[in-house]
KOLTI-689936 format. One record per residue (C-alpha): residue in three letters; y, z, x; chain; residue number from 1. Coordinates in nm, 3 decimals. Layout:
% KOLTI-689936
{node 'ala'; {Y; Z; X}; 'A'; NUM} ...
//
This chain:
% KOLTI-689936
{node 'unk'; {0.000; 0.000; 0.000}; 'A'; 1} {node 'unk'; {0.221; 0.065; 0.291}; 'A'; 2} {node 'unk'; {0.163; -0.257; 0.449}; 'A'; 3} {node 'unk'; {0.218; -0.433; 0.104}; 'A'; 4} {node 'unk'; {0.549; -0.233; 0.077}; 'A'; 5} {node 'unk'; {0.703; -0.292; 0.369}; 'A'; 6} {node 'unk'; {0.655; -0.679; 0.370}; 'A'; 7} {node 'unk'; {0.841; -0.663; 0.035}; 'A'; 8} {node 'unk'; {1.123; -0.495; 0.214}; 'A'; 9} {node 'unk'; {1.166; -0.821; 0.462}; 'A'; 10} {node 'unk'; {1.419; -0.997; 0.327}; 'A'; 11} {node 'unk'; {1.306; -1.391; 0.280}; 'A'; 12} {node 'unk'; {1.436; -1.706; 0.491}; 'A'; 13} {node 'unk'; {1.513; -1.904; 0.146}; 'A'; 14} {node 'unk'; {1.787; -1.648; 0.052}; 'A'; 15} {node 'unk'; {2.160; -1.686; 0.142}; 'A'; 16} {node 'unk'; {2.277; -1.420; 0.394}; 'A'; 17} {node 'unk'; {2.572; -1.330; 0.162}; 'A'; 18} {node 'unk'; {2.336; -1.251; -0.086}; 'A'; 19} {node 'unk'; {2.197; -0.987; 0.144}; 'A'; 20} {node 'unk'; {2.414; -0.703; 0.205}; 'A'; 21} {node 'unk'; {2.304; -0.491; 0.550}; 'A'; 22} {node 'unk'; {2.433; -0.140; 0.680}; 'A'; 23} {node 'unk'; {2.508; -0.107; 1.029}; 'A'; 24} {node 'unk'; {2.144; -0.033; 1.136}; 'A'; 25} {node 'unk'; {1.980; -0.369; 1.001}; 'A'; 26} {node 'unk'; {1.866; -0.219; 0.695}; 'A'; 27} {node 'unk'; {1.935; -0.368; 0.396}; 'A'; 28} {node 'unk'; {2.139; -0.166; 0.090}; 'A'; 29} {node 'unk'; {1.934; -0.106; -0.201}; 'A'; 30} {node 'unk'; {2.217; -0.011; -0.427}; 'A'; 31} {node 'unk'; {2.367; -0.336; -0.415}; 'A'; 32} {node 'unk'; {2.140; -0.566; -0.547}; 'A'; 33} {node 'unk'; {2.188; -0.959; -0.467}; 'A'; 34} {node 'unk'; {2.116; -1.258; -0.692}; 'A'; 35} {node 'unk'; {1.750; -1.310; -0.872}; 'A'; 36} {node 'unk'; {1.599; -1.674; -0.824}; 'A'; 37} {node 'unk'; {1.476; -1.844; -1.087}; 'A'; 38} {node 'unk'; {1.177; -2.098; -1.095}; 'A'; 39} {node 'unk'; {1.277; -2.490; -1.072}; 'A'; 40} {node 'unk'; {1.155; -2.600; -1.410}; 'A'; 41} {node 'unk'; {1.139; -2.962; -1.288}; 'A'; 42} {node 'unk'; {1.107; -3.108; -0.967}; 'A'; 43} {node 'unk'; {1.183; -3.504; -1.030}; 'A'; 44} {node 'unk'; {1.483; -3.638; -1.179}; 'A'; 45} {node 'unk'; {1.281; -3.823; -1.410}; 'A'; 46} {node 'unk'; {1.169; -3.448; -1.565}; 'A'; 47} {node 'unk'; {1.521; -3.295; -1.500}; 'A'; 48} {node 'unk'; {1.642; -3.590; -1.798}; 'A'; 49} {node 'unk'; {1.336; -3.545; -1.992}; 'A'; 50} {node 'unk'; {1.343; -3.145; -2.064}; 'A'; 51} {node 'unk'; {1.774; -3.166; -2.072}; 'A'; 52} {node 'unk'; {1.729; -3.419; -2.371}; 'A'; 53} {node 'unk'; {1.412; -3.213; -2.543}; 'A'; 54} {node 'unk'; {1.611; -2.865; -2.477}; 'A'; 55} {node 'unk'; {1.996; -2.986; -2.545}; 'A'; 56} {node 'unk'; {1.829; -3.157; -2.894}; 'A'; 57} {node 'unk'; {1.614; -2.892; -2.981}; 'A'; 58} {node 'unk'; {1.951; -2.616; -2.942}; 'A'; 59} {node 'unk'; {2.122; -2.832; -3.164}; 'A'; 60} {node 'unk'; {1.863; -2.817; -3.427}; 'A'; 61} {node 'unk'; {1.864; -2.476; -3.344}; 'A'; 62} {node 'unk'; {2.215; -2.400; -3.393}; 'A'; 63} {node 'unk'; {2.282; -2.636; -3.738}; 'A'; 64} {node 'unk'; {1.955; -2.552; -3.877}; 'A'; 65} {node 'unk'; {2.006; -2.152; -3.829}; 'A'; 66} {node 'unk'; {2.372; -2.201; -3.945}; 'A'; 67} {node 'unk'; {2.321; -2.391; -4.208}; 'A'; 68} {node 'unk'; {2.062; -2.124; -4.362}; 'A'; 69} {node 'unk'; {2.360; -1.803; -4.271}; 'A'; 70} {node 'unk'; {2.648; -1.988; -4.455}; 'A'; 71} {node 'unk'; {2.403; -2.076; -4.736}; 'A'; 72} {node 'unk'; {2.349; -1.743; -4.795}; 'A'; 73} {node 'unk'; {2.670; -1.631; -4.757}; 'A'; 74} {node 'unk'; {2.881; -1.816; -4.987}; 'A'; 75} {node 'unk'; {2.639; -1.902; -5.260}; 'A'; 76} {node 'unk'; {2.587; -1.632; -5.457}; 'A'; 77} {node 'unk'; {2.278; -1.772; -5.577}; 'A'; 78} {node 'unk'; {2.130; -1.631; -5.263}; 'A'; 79} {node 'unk'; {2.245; -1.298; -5.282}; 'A'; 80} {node 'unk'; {1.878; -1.131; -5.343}; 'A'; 81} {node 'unk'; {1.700; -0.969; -5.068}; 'A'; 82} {node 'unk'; {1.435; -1.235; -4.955}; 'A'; 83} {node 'unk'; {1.704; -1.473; -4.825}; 'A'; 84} {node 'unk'; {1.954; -1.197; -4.697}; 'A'; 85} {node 'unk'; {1.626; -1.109; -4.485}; 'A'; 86} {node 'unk'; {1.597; -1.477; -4.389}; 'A'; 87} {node 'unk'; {2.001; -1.526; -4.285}; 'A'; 88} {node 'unk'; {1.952; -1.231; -4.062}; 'A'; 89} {node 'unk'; {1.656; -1.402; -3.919}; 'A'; 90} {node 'unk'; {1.815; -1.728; -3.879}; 'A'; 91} {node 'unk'; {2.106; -1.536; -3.682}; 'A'; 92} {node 'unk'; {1.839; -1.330; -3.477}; 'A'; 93} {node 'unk'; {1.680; -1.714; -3.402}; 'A'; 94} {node 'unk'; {2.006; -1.838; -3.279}; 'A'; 95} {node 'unk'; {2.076; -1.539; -3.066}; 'A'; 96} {node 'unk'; {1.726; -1.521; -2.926}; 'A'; 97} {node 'unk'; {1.759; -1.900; -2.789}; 'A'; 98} {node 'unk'; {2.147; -1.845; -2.689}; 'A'; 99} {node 'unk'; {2.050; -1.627; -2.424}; 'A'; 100} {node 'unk'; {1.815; -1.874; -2.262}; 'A'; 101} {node 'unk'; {1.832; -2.252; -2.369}; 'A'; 102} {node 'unk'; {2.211; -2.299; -2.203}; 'A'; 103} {node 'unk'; {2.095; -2.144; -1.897}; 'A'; 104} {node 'unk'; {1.798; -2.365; -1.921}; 'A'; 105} {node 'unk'; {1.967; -2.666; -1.960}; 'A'; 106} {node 'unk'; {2.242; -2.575; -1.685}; 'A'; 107} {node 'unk'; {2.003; -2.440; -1.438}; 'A'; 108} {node 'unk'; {1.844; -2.821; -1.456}; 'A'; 109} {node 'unk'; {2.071; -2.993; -1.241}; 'A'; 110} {node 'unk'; {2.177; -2.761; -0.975}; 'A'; 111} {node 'unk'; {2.048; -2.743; -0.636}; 'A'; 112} {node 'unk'; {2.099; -2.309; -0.646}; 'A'; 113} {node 'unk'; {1.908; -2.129; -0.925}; 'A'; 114} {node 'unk'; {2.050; -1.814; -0.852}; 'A'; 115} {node 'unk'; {2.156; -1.583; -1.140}; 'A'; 116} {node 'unk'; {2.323; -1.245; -1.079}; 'A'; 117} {node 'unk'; {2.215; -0.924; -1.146}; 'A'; 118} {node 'unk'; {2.437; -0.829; -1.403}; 'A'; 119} {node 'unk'; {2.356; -1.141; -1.583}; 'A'; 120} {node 'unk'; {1.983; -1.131; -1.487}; 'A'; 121} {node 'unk'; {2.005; -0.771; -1.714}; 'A'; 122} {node 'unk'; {2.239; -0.875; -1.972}; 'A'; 123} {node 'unk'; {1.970; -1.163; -2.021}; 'A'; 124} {node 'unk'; {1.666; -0.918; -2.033}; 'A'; 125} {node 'unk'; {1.832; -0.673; -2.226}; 'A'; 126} {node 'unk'; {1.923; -0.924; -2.516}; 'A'; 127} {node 'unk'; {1.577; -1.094; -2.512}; 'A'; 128} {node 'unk'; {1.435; -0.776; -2.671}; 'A'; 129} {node 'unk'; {1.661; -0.651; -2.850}; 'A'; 130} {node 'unk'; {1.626; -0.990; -3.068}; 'A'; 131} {node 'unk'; {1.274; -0.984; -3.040}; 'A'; 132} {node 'unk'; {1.243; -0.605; -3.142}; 'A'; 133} {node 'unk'; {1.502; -0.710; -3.424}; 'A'; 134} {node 'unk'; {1.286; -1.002; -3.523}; 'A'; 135} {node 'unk'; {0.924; -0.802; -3.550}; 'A'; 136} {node 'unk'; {1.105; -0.562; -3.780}; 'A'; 137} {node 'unk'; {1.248; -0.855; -4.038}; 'A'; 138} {node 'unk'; {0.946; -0.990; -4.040}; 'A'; 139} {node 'unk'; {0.765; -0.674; -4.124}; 'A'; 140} {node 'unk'; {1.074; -0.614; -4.408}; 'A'; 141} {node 'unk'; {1.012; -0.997; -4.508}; 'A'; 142} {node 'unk'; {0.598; -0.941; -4.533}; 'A'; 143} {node 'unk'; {0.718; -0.610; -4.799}; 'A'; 144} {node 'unk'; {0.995; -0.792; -4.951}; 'A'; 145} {node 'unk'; {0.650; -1.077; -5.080}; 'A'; 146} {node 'unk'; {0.442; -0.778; -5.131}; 'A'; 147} {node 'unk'; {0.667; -0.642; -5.391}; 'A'; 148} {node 'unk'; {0.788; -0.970; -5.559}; 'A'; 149} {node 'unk'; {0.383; -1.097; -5.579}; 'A'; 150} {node 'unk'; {0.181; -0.755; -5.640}; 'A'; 151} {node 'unk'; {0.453; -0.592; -5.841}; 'A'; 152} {node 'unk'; {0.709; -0.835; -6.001}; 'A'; 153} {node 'unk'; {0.774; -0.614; -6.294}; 'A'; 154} {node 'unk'; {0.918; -0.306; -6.024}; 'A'; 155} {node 'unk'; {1.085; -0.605; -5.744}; 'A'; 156} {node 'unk'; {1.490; -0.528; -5.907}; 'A'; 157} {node 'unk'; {1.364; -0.167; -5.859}; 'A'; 158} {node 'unk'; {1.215; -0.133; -5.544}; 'A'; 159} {node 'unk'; {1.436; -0.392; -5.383}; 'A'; 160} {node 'unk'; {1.799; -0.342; -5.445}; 'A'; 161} {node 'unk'; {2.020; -0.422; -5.246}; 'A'; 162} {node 'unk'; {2.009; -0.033; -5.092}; 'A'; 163} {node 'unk'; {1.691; -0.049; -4.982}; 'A'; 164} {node 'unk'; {1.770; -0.448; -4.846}; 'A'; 165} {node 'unk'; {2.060; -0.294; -4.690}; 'A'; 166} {node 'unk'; {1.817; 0.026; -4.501}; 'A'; 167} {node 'unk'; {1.594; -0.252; -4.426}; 'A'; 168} {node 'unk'; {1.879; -0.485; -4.204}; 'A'; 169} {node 'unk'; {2.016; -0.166; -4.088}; 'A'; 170} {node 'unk'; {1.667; -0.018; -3.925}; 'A'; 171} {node 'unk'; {1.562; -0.345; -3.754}; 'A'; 172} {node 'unk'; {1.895; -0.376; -3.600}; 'A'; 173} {node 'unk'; {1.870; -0.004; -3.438}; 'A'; 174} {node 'unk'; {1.480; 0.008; -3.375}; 'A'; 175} {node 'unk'; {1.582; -0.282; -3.181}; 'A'; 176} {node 'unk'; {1.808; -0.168; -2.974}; 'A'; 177} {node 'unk'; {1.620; 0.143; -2.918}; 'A'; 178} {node 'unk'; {1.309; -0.110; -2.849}; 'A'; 179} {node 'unk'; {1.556; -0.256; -2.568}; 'A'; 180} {node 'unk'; {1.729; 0.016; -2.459}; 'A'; 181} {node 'unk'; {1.361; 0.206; -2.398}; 'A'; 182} {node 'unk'; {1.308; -0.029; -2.136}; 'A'; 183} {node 'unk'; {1.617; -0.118; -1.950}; 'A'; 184} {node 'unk'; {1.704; 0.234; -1.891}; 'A'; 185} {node 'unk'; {1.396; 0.252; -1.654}; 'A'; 186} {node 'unk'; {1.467; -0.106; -1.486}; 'A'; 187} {node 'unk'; {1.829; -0.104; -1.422}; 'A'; 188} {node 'unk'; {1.839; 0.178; -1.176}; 'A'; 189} {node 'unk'; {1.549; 0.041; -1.002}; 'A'; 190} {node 'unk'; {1.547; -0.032; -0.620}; 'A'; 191} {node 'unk'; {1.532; -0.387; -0.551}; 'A'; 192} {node 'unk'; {1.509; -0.495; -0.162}; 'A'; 193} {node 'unk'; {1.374; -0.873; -0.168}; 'A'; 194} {node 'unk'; {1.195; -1.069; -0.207}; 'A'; 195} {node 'unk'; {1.404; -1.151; -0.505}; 'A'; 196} {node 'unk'; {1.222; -1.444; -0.651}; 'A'; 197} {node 'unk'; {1.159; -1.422; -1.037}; 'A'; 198} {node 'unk'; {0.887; -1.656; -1.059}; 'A'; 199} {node 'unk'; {0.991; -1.825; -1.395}; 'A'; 200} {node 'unk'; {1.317; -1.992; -1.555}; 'A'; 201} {node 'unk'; {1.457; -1.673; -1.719}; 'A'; 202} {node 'unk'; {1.469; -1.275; -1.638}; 'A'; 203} {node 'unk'; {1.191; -1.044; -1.836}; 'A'; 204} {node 'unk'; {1.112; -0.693; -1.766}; 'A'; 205} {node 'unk'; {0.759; -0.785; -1.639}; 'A'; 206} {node 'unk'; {0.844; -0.978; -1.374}; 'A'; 207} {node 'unk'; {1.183; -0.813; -1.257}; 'A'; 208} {node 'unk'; {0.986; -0.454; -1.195}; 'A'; 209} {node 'unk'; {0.711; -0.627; -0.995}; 'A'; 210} {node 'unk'; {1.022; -0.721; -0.752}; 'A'; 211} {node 'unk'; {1.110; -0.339; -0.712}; 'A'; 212} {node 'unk'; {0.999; -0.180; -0.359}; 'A'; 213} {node 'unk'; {0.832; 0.107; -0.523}; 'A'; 214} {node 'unk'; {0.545; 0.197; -0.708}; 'A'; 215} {node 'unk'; {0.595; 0.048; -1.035}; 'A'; 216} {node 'unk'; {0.211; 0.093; -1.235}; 'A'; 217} {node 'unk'; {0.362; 0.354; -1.499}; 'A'; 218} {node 'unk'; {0.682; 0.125; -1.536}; 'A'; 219} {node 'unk'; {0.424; -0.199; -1.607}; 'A'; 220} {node 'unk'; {0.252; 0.053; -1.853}; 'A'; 221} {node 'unk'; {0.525; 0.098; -2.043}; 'A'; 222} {node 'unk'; {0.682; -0.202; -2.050}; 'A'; 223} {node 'unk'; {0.313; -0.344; -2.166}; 'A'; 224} {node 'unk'; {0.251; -0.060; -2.382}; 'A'; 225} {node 'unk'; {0.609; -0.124; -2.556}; 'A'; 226} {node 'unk'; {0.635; -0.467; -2.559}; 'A'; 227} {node 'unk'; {0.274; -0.604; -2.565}; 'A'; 228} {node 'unk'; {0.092; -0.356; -2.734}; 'A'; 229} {node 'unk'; {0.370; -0.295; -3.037}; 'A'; 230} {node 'unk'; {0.389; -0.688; -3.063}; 'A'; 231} {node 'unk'; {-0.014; -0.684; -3.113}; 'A'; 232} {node 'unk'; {-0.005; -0.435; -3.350}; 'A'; 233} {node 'unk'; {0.281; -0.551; -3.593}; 'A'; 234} {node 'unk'; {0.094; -0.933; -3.535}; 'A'; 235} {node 'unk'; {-0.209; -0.787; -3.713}; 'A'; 236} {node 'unk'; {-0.053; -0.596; -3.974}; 'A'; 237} {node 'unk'; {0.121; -0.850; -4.074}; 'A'; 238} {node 'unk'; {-0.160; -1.075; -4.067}; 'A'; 239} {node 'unk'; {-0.370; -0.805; -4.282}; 'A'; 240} {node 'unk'; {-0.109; -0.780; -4.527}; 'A'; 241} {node 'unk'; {-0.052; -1.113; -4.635}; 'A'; 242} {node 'unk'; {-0.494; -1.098; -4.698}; 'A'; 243} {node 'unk'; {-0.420; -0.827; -4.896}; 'A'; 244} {node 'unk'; {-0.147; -0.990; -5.084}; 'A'; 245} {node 'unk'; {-0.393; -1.310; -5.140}; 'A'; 246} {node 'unk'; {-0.686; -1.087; -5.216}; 'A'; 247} {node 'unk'; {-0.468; -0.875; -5.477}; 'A'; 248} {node 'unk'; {-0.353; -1.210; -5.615}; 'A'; 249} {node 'unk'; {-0.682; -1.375; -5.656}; 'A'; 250} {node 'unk'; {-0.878; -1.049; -5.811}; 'A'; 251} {node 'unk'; {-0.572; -1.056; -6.105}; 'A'; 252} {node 'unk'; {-0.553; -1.420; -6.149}; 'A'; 253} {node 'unk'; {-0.761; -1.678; -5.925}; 'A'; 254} {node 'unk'; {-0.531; -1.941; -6.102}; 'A'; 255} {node 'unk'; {-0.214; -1.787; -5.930}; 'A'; 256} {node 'unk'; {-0.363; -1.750; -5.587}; 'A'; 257} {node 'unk'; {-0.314; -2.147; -5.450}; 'A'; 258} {node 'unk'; {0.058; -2.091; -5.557}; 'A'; 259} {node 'unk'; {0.081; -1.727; -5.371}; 'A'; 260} {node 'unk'; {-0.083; -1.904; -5.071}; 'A'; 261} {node 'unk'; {0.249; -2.220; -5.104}; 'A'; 262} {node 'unk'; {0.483; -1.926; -5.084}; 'A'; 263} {node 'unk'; {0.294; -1.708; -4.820}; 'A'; 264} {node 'unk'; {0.209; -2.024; -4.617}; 'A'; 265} {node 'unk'; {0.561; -2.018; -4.455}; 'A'; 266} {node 'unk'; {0.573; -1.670; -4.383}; 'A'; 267} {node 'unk'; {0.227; -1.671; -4.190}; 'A'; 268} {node 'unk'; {0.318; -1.981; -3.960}; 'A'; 269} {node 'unk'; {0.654; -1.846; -3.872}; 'A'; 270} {node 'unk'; {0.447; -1.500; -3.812}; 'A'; 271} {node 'unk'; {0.137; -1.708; -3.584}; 'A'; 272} {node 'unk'; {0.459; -1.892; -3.413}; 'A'; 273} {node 'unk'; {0.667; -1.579; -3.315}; 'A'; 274} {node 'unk'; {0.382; -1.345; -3.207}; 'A'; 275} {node 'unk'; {0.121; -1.579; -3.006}; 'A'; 276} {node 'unk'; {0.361; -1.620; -2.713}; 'A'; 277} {node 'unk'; {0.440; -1.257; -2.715}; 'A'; 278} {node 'unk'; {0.075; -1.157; -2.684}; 'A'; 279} {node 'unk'; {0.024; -1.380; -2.440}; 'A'; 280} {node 'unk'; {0.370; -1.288; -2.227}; 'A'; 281} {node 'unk'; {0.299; -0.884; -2.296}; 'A'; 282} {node 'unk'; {-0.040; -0.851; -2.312}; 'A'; 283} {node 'unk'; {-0.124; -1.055; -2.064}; 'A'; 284} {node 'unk'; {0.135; -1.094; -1.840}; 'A'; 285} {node 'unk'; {0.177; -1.365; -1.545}; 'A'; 286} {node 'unk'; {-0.104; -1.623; -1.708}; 'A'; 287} {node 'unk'; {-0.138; -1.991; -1.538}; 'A'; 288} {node 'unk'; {0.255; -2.076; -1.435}; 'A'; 289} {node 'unk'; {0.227; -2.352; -1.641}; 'A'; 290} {node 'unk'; {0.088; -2.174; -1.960}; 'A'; 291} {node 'unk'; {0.344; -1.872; -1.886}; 'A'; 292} {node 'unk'; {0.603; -2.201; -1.908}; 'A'; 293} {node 'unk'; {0.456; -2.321; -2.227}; 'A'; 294} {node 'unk'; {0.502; -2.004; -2.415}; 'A'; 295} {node 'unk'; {0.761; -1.861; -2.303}; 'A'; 296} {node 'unk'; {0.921; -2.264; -2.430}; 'A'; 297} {node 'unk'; {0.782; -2.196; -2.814}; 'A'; 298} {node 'unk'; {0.950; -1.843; -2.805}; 'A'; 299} {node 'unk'; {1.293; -1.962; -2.725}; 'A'; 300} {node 'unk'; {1.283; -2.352; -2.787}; 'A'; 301} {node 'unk'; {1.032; -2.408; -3.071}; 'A'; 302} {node 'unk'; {0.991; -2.140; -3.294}; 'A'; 303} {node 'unk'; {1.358; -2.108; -3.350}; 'A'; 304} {node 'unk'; {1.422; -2.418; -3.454}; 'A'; 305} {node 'unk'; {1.100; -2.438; -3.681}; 'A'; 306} {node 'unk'; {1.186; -2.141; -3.861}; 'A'; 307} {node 'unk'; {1.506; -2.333; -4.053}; 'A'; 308} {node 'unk'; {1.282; -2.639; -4.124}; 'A'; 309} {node 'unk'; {0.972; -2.451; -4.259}; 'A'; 310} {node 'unk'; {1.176; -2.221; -4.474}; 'A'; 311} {node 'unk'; {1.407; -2.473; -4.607}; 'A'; 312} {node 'unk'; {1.151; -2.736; -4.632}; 'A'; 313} {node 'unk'; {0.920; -2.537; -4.815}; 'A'; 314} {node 'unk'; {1.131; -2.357; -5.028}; 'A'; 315} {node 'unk'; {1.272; -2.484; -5.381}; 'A'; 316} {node 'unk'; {1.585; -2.319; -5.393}; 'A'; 317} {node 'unk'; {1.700; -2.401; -5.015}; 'A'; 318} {node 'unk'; {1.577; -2.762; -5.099}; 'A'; 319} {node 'unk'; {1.821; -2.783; -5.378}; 'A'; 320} {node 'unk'; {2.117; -2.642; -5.182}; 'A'; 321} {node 'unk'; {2.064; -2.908; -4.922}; 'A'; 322} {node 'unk'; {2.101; -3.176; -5.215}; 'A'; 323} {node 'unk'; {2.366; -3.031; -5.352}; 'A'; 324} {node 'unk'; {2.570; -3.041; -5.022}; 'A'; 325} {node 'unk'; {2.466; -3.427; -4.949}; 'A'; 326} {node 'unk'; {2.636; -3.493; -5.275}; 'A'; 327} {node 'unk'; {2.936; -3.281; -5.151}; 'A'; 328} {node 'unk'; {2.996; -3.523; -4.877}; 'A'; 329} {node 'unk'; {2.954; -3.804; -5.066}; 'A'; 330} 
//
């Protein structure tokens, strides 16, 4: 362990010296910490145009389609009911989880130095999970908000009013901060003496503690027991309770179940498409680079811009707002 340790603390060839900052005795000052590098996506120029056309269109969609679904929302009051106040604040979670990657992304493409800062390198980290904490929790207060309105229509004014829509918004937004904050107060303080290579495109807490020049087992515990483990946990009971919806539907009426599965259909793909990568990125951290690459590409690329087209494409209402606003402009 000693031997592993203090090659960690030899500063690498492929870092600036002004990123390294020395006392008078050679050794280099832990509590100034230099820039992170990030992993070269693409290596040929040909790739470089490829992903800055896939990631620059897919952030538009992003950023119309998750707009489009907030301002819906907002000003028609036809959408004032809990199930799409739920999905606005997703939408604005989507957009916020891609924001603090995709630009970057895109940037970091067609520069020769993929060095990011470590202030930024945290900010980065720190925002990652907070919208991912945020997002497990509205989809969680989404799976109850279907429960209600297909198990127990008669009691769905009751149960959710716009209180208890307004306790739901209000505890995924601070469980996921406290999510974040459980994680970053560990990693920020953290010794860091080189080599300062990420290993991917974007800063995560997995990969940033593995860089520290310390023992960091109970920190990789708790960043997988946090992360990975919660994320495997709400992926299941989620999964279970839209069975149990299904099952509850089909013992009362087998007639109503195929259209309880059309409205539940949506749910579970945006569910499957949030949660996979995360097992795979928590649970099972540093995969095949190239898978790690893949998933980590849904999470901040794909999903978010499939979430606006399978909830507007498969919903009636949504359907019927885009119409009406095509005959607006016309």
């Amino acid at each position: 362990h000693s031997d592993s340790l203090s090659e960690k603390m030899v500063p690498r060839k492929d870092f600036p010296v002004s990123s390294l900052h020395c006392d008078p005795m050679g050794q280099v000052n832990t509590s100034i910490v230099p820039e992170f590098v990030l992993l070269v996506l693409a290596q040929s120029f040909g790739m470089q145009i490829f992903f800055c056309f896939f990631f620059s269109l897919f952030y538009v969609g992003i950023i119309f389609g998750n707009l489009f679904i907030v301002f819906t929302v907002l000003f028609d009051s036809r959408f004032h009911i809990p199930m799409y106040i739920l999905l606005a604040n997703l939408s604005l979670v989507d957009l916020g989880l891609s924001s603090t990657t995709v630009p970057r992304m895109i940037s970091d493409l067609f520069t020769n130095c993929k060095f990011i800062s470590f202030h930024s390198c945290m900010i980065q980290m720190f925002f990652i999970h907070v919208m991912g904490g945020v997002e497990m929790l509205l989809l969680i207060a989404m799976a109850y908000d279907r429960y209600t309105a297909i198990c127990k229509p008669l009691h769905y004014l009751t149960i959710m009013n716009p209180r208890m829509c307004m306790i739901l918004i209000i505890a995924a937004w601070t469980i996921g901060m406290l999510h974040a904050m459980s994680q970053f107060v560990f990693v920020i303080n953290l010794p860091f003496c080189g080599p300062y290579n990420v290993g991917s495109f974007y800063c995560d807490f997995p990969r940033v503690i593995k860089l520290a020049c310390m023992d960091t087992y109970k920190l990789e515990f708790v960043v997988t027991a946090n992360s990975g483990f919660i994320s495997m946990c709400t992926f299941f009971f989620l999964i279970i309770s839209y069975i149990f919806i299904l099952v509850t539907v089909w013992q009362h009426s087998s007639t109503d179940l195929s259209k309880a599965f059309f409205t539940l259909s949506a749910h579970i793909t945006v569910v499957v498409l949030f949660f996979i990568p995360c097992l795979f990125l928590y649970v099972w951290p540093f995969p095949a680079k190239s898978l790690d690459h893949f998933f980590a590409i849904v999470d901040f690329v794909i999903t978010p811009v499939l979430n606006p087209a399978i909830y507007t494409l498969r919903n009636k209402d949504m359907k019927l707002a885009i119409r009406r606003l095509n005959r607006c402009r016309l």
